[in-house]
N, C-alpha and C positions, 0 to 999 in steps of 0.2 A: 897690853893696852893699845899698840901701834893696830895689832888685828880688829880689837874695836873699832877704832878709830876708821879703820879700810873697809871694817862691812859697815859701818853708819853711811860714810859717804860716800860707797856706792850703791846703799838703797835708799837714800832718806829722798828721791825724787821718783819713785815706783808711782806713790800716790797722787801726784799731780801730774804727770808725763803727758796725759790726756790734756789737761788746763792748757799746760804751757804750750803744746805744740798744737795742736787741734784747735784752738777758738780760733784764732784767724783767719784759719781756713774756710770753717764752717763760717765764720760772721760774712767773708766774700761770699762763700754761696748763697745766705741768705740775704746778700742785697746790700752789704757794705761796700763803698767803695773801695777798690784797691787806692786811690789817692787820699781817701779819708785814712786808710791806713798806714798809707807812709807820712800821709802831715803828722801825725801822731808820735811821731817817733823823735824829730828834732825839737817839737815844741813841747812835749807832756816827758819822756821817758831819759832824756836826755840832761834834761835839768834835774827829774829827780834823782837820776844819779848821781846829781853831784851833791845834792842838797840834804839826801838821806842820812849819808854817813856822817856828814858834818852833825845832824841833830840827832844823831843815834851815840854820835863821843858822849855828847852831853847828859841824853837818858840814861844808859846801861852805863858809863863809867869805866872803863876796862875791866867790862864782864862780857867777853864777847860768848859764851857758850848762855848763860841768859838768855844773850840777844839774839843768839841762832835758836832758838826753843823758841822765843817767843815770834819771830819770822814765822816758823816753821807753823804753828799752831793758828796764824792767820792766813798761810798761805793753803791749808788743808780743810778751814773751815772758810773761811771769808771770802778769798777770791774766787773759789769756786761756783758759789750762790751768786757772786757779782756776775761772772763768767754767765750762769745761766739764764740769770735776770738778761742780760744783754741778749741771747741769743733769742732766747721764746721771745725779746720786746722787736725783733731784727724777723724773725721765721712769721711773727703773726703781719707783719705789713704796715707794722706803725710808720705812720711818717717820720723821714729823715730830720725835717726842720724842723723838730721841736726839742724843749728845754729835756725831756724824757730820754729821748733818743740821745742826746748830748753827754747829759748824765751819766746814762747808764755803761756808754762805751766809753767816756772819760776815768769811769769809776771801775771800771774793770780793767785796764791798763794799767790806771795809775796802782791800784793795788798787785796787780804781778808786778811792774815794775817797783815798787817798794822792796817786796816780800827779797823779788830777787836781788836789791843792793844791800838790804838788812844781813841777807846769808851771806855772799861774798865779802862783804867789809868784815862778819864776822866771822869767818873763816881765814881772812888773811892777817888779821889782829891777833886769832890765837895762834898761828902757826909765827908770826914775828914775835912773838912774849915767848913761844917755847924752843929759838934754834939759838944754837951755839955761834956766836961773832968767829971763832976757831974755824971755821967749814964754811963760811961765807956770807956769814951774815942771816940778812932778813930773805932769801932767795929759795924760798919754798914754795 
């Protein structure tokens, strides 16, 4: 089970590798601001890392393999079409100042930045419910 567990989570991010590392790049070259992109980060990505996992106790319950599937199944369908919706709205020339443009780069961040605190809270929830206090506790 330990080998399961080793090939899961070194392929369960093959199919988003492109999402995760590539939009930001691409969104600069199509005419995002690099400061638009760093304002992003203390005011949107920031907070929801703190906020996610507090309302993910409350939905999944300590069922964190749930919560990592269900992460997992928004971050392979949803973010990506948000991802795209932002770029073709960024590559076609649509104006910066409008409620669209806001939108769509708010809603594409905040949904990776979800996806990815839903995985990590739920990865370090299962691995603290499965170690031994003997070996050192919750330090996995």
């Amino acid at each position: 089970s330990v080998q399961m567990l080793f090939l899961i989570l070194i392929t369960y991010r093959l199919p988003t590798a492109l999402s995760d590392n590539v939009k930001s790049l691409k969104a600069v070259e199509y005419g995002l601001s690099k400061a638009t992109t760093a304002l992003l980060s203390p005011t949107l990505i920031l907070p929801l890392g703190i906020l996610v996992p507090l309302v993910a106790s409350k939905i999944w319950h300590m069922e964190p393999l749930r919560q990592f599937l269900r992460a997992y199944e928004w971050r392979v369908t949803v973010v990506p079409l948000l991802d795209v919706f932002m770029l073709r709205l960024l590559k076609s020339g649509y104006p910066h100042n409008t409620l669209l443009f806001w939108i769509a780069v708010i809603a594409s961040t905040a949904g990776q930045a979800i996806c990815n605190s839903l995985q990590f809270n739920a990865q370090m929830t299962f691995f603290a419910s499965r170690v031994d206090p003997a070996i050192g506790g919750s330090y996995m």
